[in-house]
N, CA, C and O atoms as a printed pandas DataFrame, in Angstrom:
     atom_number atom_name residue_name chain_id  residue_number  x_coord  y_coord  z_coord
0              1         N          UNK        A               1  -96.672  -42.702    2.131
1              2        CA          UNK        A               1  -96.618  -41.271    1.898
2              3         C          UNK        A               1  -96.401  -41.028    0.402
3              4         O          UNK        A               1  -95.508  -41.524   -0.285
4              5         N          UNK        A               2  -97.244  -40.289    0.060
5              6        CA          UNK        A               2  -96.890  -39.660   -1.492
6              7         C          UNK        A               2  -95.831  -38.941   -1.836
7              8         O          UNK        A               2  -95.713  -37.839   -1.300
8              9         N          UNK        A               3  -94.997  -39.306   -2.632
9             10        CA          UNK        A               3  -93.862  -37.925   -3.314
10            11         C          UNK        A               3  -94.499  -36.699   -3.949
11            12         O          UNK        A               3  -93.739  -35.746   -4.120
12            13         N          UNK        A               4  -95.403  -36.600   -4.219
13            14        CA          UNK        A               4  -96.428  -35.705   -4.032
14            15         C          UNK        A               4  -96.331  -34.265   -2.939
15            16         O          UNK        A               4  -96.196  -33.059   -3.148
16            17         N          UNK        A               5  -96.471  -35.080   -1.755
17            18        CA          UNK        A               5  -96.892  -34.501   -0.922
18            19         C          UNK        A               5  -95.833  -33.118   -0.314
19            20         O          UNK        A               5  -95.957  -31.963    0.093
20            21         N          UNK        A               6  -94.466  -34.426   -0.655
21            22        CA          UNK        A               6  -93.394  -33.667    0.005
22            23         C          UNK        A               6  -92.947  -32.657   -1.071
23            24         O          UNK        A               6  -92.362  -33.112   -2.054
24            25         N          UNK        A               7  -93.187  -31.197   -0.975
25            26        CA          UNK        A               7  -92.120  -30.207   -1.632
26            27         C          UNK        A               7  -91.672  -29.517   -1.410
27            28         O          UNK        A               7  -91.614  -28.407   -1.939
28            29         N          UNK        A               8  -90.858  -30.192    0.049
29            30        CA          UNK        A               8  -89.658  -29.230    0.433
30            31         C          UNK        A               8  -88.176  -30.018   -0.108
31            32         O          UNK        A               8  -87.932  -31.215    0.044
32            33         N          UNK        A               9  -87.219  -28.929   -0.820
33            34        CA          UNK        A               9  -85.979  -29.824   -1.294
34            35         C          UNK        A               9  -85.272  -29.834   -0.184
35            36         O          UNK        A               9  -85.218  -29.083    0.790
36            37         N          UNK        A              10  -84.580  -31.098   -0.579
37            38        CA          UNK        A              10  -83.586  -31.952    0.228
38            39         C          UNK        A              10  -82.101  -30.992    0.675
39            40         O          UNK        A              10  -81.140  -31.299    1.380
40            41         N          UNK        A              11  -82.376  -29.926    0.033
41            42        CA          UNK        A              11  -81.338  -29.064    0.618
42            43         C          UNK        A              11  -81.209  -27.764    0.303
43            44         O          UNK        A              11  -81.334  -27.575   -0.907
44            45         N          UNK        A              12  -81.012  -26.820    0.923
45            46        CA          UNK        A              12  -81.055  -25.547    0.665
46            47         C          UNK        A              12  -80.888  -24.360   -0.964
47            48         O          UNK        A              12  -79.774  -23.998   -1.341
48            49         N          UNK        A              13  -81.542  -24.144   -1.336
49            50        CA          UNK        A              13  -81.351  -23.419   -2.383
50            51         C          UNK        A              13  -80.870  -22.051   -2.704
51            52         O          UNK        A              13  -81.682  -21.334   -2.121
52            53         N          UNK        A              14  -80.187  -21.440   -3.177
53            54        CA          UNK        A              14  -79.343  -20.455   -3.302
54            55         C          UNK        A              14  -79.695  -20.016   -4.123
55            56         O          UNK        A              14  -79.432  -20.578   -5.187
56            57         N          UNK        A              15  -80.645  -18.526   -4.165
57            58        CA          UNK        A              15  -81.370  -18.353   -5.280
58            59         C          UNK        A              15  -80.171  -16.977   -6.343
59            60         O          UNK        A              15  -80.275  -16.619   -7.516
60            61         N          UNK        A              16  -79.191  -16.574   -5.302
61            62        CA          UNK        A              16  -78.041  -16.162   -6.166
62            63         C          UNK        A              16  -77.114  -17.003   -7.307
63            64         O          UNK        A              16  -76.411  -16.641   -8.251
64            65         N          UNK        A              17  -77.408  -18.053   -6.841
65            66        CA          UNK        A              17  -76.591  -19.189   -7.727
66            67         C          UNK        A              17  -77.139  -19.921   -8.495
67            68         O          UNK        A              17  -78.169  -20.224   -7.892
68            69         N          UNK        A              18  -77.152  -20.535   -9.650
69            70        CA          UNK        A              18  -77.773  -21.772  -10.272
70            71         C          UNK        A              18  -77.231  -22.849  -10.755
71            72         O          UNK        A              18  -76.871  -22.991  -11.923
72            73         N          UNK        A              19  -77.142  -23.717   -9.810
73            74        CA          UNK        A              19  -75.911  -24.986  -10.396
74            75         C          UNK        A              19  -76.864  -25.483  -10.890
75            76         O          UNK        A              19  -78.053  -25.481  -10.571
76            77         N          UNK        A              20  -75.890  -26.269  -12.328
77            78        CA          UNK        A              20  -76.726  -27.134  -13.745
78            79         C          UNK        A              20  -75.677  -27.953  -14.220
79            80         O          UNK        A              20  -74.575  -27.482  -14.504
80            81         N          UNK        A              21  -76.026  -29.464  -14.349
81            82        CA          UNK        A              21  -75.226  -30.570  -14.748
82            83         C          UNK        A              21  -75.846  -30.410  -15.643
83            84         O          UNK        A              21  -77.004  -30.090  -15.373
84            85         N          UNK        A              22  -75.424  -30.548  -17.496
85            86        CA          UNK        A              22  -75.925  -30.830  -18.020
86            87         C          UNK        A              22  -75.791  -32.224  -18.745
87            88         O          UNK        A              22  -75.121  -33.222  -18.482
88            89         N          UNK        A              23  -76.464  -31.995  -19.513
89            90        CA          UNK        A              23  -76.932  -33.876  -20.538
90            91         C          UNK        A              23  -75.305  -34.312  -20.509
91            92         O          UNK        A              23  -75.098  -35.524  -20.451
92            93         N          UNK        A              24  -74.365  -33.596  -20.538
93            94        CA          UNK        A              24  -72.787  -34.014  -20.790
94            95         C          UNK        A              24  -72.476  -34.443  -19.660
95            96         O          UNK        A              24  -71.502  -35.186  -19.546
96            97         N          UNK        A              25  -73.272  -34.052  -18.519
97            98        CA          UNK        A              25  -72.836  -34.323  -17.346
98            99         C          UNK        A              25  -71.586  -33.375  -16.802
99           100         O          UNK        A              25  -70.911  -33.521  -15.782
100          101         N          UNK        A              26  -71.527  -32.606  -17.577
101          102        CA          UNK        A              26  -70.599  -31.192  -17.003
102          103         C          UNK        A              26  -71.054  -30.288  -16.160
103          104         O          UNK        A              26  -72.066  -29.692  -16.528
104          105         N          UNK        A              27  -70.668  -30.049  -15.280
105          106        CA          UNK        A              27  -71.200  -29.189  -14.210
106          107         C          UNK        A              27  -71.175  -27.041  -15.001
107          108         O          UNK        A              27  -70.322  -26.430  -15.645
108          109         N          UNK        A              28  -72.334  -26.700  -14.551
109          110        CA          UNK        A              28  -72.052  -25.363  -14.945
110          111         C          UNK        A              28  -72.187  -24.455  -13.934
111          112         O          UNK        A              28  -72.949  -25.078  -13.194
112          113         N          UNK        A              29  -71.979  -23.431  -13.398
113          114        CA          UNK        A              29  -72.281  -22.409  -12.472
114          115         C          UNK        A              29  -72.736  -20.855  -13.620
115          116         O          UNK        A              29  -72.221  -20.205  -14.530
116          117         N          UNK        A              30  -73.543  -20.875  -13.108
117          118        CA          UNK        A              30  -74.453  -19.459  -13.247
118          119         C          UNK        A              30  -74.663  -18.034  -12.530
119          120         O          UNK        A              30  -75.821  -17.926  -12.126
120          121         N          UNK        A              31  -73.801  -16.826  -12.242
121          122        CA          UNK        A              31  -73.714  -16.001  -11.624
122          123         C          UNK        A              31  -74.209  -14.729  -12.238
123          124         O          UNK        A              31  -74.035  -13.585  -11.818
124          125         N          UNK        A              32  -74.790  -15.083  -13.197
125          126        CA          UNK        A              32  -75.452  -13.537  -13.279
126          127         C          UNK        A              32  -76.766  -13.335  -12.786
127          128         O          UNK        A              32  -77.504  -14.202  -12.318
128          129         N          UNK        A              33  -77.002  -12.132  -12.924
129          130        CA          UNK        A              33  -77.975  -11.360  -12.236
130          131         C          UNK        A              33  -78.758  -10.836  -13.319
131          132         O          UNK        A              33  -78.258  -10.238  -14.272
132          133         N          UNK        A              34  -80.604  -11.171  -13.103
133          134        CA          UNK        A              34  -82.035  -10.527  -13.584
134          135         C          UNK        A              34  -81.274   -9.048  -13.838
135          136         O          UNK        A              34  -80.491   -8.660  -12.971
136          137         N          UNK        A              35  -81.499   -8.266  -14.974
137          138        CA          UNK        A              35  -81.607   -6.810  -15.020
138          139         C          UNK        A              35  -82.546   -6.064  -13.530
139          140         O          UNK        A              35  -83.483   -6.459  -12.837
140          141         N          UNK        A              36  -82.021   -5.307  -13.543
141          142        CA          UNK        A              36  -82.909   -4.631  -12.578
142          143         C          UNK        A              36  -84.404   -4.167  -12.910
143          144         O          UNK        A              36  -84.387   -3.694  -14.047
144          145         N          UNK        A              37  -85.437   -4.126  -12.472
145          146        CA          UNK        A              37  -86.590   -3.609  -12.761
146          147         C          UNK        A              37  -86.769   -2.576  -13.592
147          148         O          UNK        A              37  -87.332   -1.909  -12.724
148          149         N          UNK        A              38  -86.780   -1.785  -14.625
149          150        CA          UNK        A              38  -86.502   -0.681  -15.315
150          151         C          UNK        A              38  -85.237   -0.291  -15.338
151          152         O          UNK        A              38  -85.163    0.889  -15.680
152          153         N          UNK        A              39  -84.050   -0.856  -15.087
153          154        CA          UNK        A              39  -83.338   -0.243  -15.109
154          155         C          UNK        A              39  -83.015    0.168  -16.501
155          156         O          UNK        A              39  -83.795   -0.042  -17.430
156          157         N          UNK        A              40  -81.643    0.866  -16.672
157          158        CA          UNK        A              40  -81.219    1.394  -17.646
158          159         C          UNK        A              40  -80.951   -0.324  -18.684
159          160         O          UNK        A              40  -81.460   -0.402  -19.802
160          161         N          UNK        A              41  -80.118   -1.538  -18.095
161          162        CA          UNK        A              41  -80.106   -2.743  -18.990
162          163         C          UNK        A              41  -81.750   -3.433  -19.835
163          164         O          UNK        A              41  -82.037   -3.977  -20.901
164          165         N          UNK        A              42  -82.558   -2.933  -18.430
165          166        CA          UNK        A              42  -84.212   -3.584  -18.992
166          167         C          UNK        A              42  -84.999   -2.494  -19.658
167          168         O          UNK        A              42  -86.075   -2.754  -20.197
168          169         N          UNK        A              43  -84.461   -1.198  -19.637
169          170        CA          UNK        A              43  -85.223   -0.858  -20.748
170          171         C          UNK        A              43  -84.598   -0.814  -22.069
171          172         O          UNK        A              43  -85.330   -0.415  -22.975
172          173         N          UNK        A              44  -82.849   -1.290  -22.510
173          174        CA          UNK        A              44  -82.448   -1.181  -23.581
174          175         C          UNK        A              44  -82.954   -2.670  -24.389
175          176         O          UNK        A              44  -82.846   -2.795  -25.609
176          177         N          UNK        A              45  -83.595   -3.907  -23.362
177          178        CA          UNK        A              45  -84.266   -4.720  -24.065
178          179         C          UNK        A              45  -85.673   -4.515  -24.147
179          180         O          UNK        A              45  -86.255   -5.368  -24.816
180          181         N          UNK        A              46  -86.201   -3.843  -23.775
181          182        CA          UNK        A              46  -87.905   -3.244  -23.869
182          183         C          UNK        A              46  -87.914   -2.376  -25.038
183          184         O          UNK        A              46  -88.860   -2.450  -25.822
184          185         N          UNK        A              47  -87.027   -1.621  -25.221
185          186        CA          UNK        A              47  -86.455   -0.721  -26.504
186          187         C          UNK        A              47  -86.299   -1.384  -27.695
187          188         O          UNK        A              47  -86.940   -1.008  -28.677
188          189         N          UNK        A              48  -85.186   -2.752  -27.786
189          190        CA          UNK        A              48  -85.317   -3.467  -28.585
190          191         C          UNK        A              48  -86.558   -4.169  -29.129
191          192         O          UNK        A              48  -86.796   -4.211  -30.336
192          193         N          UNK        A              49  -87.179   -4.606  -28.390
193          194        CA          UNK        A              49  -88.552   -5.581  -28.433
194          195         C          UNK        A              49  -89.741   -4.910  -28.806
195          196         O          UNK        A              49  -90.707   -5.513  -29.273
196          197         N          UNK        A              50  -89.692   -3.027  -28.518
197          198        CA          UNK        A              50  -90.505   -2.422  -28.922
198          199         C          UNK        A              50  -90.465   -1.900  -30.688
199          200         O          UNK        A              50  -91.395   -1.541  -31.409
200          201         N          UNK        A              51  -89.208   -2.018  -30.937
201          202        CA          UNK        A              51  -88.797   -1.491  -32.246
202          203         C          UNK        A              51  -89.106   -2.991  -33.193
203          204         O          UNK        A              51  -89.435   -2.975  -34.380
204          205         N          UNK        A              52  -88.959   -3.949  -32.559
205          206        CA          UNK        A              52  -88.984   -5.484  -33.545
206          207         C          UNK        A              52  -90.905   -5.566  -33.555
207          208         O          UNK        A              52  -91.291   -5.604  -34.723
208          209         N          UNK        A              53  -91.856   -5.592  -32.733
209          210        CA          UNK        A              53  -93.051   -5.210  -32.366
210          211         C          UNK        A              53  -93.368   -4.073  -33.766
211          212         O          UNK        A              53  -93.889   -4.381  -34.838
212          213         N          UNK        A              54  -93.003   -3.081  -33.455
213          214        CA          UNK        A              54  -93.493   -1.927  -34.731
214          215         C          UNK        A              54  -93.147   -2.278  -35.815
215          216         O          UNK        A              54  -94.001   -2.442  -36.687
216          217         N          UNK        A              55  -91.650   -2.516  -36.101
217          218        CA          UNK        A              55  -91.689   -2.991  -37.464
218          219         C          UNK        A              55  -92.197   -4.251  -37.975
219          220         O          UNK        A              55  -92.372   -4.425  -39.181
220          221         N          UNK        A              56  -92.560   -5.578  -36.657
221          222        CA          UNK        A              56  -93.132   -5.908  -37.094
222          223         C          UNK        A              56  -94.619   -5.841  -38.050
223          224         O          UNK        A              56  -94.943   -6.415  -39.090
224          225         N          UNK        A              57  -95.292   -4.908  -37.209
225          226        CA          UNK        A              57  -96.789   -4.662  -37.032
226          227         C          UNK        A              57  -96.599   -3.459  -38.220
227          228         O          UNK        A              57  -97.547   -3.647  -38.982
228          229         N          UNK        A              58  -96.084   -2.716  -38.544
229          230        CA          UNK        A              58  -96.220   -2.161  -39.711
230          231         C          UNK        A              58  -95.968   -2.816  -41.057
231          232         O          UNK        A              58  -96.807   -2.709  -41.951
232          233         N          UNK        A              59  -94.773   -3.528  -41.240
233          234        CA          UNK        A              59  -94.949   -4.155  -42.100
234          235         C          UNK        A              59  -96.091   -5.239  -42.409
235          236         O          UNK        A              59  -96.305   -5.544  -43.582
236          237         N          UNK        A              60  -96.686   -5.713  -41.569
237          238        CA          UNK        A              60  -97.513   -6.862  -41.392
238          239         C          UNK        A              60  -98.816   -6.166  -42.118
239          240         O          UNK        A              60  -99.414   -6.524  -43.133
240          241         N          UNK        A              61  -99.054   -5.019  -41.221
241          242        CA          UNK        A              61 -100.515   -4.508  -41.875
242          243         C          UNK        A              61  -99.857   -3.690  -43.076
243          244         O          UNK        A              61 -100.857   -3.763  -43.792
244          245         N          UNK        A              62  -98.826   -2.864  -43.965
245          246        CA          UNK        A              62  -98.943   -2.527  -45.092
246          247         C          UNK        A              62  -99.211   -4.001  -46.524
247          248         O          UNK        A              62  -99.682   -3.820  -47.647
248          249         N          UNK        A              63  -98.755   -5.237  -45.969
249          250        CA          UNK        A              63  -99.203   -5.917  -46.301
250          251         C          UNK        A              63 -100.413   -6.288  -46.963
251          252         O          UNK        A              63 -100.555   -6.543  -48.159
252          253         N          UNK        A              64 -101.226   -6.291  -46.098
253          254        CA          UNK        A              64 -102.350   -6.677  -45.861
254          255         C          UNK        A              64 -103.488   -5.605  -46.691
255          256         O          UNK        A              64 -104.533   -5.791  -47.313
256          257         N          UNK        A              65 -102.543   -4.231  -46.273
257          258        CA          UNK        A              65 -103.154   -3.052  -46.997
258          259         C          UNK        A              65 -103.255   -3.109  -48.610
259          260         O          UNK        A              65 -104.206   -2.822  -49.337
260          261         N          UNK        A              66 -101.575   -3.713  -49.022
261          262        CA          UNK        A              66 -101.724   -3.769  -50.551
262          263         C          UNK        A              66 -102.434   -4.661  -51.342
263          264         O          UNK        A              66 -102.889   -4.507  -52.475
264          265         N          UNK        A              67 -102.477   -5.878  -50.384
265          266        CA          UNK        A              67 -103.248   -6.830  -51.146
266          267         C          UNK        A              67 -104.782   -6.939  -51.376
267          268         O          UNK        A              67 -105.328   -7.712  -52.163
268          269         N          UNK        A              68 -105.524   -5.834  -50.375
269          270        CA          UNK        A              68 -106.648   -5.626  -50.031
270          271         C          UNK        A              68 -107.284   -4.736  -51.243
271          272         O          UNK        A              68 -108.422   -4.854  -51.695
272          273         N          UNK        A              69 -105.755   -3.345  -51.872
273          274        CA          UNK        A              69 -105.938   -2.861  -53.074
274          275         C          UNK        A              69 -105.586   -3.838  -54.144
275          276         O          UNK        A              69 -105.063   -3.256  -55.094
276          277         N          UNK        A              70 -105.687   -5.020  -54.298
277          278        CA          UNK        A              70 -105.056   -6.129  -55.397
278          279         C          UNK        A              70 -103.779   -5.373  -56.020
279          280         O          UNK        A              70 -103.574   -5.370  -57.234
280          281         N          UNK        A              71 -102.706   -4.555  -54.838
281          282        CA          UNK        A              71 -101.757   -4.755  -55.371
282          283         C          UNK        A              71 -100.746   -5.954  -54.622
283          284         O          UNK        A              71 -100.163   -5.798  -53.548
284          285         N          UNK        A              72 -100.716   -6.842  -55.249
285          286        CA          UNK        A              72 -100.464   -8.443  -55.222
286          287         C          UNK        A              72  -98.676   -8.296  -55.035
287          288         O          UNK        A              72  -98.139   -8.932  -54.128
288          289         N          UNK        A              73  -97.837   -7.414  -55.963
289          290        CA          UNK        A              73  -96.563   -7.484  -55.987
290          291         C          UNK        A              73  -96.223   -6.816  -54.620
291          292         O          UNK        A              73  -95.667   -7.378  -53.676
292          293         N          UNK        A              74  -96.578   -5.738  -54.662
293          294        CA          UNK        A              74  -96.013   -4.954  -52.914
294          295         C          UNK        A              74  -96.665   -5.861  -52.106
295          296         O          UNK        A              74  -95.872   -6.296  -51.272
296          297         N          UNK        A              75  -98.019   -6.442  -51.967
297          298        CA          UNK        A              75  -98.075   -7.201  -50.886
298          299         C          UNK        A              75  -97.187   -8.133  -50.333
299          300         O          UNK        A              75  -96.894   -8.232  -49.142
300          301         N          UNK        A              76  -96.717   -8.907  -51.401
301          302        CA          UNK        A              76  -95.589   -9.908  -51.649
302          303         C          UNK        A              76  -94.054   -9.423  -51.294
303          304         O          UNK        A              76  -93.247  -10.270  -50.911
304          305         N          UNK        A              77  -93.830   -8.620  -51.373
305          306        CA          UNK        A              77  -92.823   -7.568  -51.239
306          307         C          UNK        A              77  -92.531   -7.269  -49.780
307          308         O          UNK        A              77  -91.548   -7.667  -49.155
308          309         N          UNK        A              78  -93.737   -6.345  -49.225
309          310        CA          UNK        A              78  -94.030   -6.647  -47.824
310          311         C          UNK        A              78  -94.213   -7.601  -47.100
311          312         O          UNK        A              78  -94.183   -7.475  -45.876
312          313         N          UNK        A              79  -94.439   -8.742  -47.691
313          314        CA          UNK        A              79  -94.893   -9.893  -46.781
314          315         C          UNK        A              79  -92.951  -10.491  -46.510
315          316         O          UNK        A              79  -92.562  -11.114  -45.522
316          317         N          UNK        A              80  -92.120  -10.076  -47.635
317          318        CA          UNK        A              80  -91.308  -10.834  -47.417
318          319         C          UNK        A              80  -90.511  -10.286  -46.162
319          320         O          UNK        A              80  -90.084  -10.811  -45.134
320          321         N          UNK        A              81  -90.492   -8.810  -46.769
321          322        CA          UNK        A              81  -89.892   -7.736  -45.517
322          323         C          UNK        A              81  -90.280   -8.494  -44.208
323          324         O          UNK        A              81  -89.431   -8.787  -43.365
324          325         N          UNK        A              82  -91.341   -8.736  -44.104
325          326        CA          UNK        A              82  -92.010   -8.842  -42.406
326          327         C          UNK        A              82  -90.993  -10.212  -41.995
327          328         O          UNK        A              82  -90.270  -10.465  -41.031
328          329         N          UNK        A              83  -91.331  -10.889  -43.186
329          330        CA          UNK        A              83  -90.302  -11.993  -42.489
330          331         C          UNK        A              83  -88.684  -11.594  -42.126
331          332         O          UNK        A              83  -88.131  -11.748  -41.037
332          333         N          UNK        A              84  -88.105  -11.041  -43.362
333          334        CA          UNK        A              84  -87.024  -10.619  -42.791
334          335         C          UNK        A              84  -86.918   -9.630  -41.806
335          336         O          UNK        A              84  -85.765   -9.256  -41.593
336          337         N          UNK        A              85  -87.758   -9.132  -41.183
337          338        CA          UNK        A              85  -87.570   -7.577  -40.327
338          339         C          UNK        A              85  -87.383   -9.335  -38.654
339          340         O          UNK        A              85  -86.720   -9.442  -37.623
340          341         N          UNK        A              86  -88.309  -10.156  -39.315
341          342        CA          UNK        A              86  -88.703  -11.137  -37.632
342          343         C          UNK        A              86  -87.558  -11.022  -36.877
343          344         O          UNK        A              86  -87.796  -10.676  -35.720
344          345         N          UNK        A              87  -85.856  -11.273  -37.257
345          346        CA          UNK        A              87  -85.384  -11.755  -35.988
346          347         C          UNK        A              87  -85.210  -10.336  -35.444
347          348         O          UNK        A              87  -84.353  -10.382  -34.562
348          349         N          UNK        A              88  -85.567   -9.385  -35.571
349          350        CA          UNK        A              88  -85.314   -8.115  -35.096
350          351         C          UNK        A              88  -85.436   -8.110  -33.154
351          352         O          UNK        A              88  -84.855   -7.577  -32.209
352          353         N          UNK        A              89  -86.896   -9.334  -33.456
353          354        CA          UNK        A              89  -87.513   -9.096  -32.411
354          355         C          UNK        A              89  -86.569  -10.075  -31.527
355          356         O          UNK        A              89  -86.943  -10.350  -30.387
356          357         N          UNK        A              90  -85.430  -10.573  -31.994
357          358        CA          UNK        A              90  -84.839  -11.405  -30.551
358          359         C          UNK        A              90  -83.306  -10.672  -30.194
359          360         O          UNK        A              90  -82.356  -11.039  -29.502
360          361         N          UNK        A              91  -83.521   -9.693  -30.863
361          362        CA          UNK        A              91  -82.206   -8.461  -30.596
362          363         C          UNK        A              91  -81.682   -8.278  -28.992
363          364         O          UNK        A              91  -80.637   -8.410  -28.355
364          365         N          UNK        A              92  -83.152   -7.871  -28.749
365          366        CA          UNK        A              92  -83.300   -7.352  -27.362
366          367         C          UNK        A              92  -82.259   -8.140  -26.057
367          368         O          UNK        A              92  -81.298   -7.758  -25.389
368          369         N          UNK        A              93  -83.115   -9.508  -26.156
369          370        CA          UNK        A              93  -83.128  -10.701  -25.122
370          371         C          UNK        A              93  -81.539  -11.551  -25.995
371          372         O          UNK        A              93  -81.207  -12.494  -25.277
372          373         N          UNK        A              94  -80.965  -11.483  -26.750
373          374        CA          UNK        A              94  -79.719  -11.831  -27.242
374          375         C          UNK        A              94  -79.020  -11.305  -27.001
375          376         O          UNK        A              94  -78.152  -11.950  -26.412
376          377         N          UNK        A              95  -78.752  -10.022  -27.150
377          378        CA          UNK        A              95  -77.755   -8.996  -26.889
378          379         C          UNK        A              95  -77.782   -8.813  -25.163
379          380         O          UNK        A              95  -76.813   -8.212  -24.699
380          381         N          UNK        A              96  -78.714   -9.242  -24.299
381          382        CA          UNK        A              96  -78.818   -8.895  -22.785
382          383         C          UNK        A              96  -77.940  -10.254  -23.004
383          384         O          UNK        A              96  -76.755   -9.921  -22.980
384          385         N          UNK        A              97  -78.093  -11.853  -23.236
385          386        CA          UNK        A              97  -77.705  -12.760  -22.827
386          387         C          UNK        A              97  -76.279  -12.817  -23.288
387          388         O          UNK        A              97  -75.457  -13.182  -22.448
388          389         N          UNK        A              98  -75.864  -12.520  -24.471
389          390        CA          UNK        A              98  -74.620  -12.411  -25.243
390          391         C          UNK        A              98  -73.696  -11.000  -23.929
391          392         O          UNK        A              98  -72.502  -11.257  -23.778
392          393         N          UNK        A              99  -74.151   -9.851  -23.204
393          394        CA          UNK        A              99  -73.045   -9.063  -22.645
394          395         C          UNK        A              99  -73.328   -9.425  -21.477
395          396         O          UNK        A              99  -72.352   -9.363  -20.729
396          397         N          UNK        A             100  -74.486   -9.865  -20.889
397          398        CA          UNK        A             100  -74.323   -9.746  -19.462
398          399         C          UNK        A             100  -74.658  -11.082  -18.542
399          400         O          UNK        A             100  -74.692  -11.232  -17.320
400          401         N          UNK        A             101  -74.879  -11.940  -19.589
401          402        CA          UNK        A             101  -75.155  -13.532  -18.927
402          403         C          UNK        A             101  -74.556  -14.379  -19.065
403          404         O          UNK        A             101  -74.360  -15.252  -18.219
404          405         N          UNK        A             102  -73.935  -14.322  -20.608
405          406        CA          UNK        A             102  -72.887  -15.108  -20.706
406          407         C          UNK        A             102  -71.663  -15.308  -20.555
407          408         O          UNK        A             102  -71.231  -16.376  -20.989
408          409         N          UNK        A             103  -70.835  -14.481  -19.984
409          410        CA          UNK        A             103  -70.046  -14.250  -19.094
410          411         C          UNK        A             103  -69.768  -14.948  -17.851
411          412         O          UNK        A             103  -68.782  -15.607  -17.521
412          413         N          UNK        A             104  -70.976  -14.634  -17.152
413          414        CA          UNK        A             104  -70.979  -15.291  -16.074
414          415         C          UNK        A             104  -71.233  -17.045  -15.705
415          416         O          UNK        A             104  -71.203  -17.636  -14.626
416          417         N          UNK        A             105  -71.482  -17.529  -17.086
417          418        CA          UNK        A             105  -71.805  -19.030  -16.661
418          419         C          UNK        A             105  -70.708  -19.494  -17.222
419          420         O          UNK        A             105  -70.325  -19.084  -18.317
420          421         N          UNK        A             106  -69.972  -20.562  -16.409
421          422        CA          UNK        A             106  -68.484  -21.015  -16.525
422          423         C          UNK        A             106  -68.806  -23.274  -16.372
423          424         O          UNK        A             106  -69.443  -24.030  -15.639
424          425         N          UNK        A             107  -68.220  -23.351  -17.137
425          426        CA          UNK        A             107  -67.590  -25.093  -17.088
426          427         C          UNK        A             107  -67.140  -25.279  -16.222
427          428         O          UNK        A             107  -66.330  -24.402  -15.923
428          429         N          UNK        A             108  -67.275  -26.505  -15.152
429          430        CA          UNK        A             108  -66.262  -26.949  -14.656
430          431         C          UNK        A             108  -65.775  -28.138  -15.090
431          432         O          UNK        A             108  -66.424  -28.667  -15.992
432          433         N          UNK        A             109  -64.796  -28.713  -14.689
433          434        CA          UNK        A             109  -64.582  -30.272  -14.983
434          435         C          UNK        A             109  -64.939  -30.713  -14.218
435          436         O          UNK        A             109  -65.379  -31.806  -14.577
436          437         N          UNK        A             110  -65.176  -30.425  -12.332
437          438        CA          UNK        A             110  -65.893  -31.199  -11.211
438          439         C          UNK        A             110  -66.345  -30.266  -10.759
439          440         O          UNK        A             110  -66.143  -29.156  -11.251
440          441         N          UNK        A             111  -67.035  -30.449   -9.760
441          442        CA          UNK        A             111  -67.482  -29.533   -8.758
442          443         C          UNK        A             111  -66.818  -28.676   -8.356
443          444         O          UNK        A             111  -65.665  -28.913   -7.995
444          445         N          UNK        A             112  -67.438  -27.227   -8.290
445          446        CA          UNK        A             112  -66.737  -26.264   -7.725
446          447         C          UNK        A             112  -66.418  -26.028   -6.392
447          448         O          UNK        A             112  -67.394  -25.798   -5.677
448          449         N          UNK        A             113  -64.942  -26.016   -5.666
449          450        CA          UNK        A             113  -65.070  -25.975   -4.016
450          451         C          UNK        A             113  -66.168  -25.455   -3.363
451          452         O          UNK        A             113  -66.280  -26.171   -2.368
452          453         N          UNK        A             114  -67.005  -24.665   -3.344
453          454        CA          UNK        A             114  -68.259  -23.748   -3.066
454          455         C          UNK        A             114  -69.508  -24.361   -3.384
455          456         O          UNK        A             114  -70.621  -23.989   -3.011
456          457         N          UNK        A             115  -69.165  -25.521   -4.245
457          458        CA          UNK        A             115  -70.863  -26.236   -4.458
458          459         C          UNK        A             115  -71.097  -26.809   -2.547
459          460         O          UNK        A             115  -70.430  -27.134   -1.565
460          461         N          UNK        A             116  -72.757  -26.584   -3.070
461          462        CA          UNK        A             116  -73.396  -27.235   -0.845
462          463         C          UNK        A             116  -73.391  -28.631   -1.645
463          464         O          UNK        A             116  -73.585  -29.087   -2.772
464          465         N          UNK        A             117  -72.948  -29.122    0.018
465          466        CA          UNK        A             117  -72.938  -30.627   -0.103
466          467         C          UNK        A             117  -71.449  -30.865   -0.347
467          468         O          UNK        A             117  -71.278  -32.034   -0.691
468          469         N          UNK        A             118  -70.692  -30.402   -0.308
469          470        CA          UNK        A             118  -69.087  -31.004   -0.681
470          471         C          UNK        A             118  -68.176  -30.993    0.125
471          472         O          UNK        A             118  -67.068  -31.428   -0.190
């Protein structure tokens, strides 16, 4: 028989939960929760991501605009902006993981009484 074949896991999955050993071999538990579909949390990162998007894309093409008039210094100018405007765009998805995810994932030193299988 192929290992292939078989992809059903060996034991029930808990799609509220996400247990993760990592490379340390430390056990982690994971209890937060996806934003809701539009909610008020997923559109304050759609908000973010839309504002890092524009300023990207404006600065990018005034760029492009000045250098096209061989003005060489504002292009340069702008080009640098664009780079600095970049981490704008990971505001969004940082600030969701920094208040509302990271919280919820905790260390253990062993297994938690509640892990399946124990």
């Amino acid at each position: 028989m192929d290992h292939r074949e078989d992809r059903k896991p060996p034991f029930p999955i808990d799609p509220a939960r996400l247990y993760d050993v990592g490379r340390d071999g430390v056990p982690r538990t994971d209890t937060g929760m996806e934003p809701e579909w539009l909610g008020p949390r997923h559109r304050r990162i759609i908000a973010w991501m839309a504002l890092g998007v524009v300023t990207e894309g404006t600065l990018a093409s005034l760029t492009v605009i000045f250098f096209a008039f061989g003005l060489r210094l504002l292009a340069a100018c702008f080009a640098l902006a664009t780079l600095a405007a970049s981490p704008l765009l990971l505001v969004g998805p940082v600030q969701d993981w920094w208040r509302h995810r990271r919280p919820h994932r905790r260390r253990h030193r062993s297994r938690p009484p509640d892990f399946p299988g124990v």
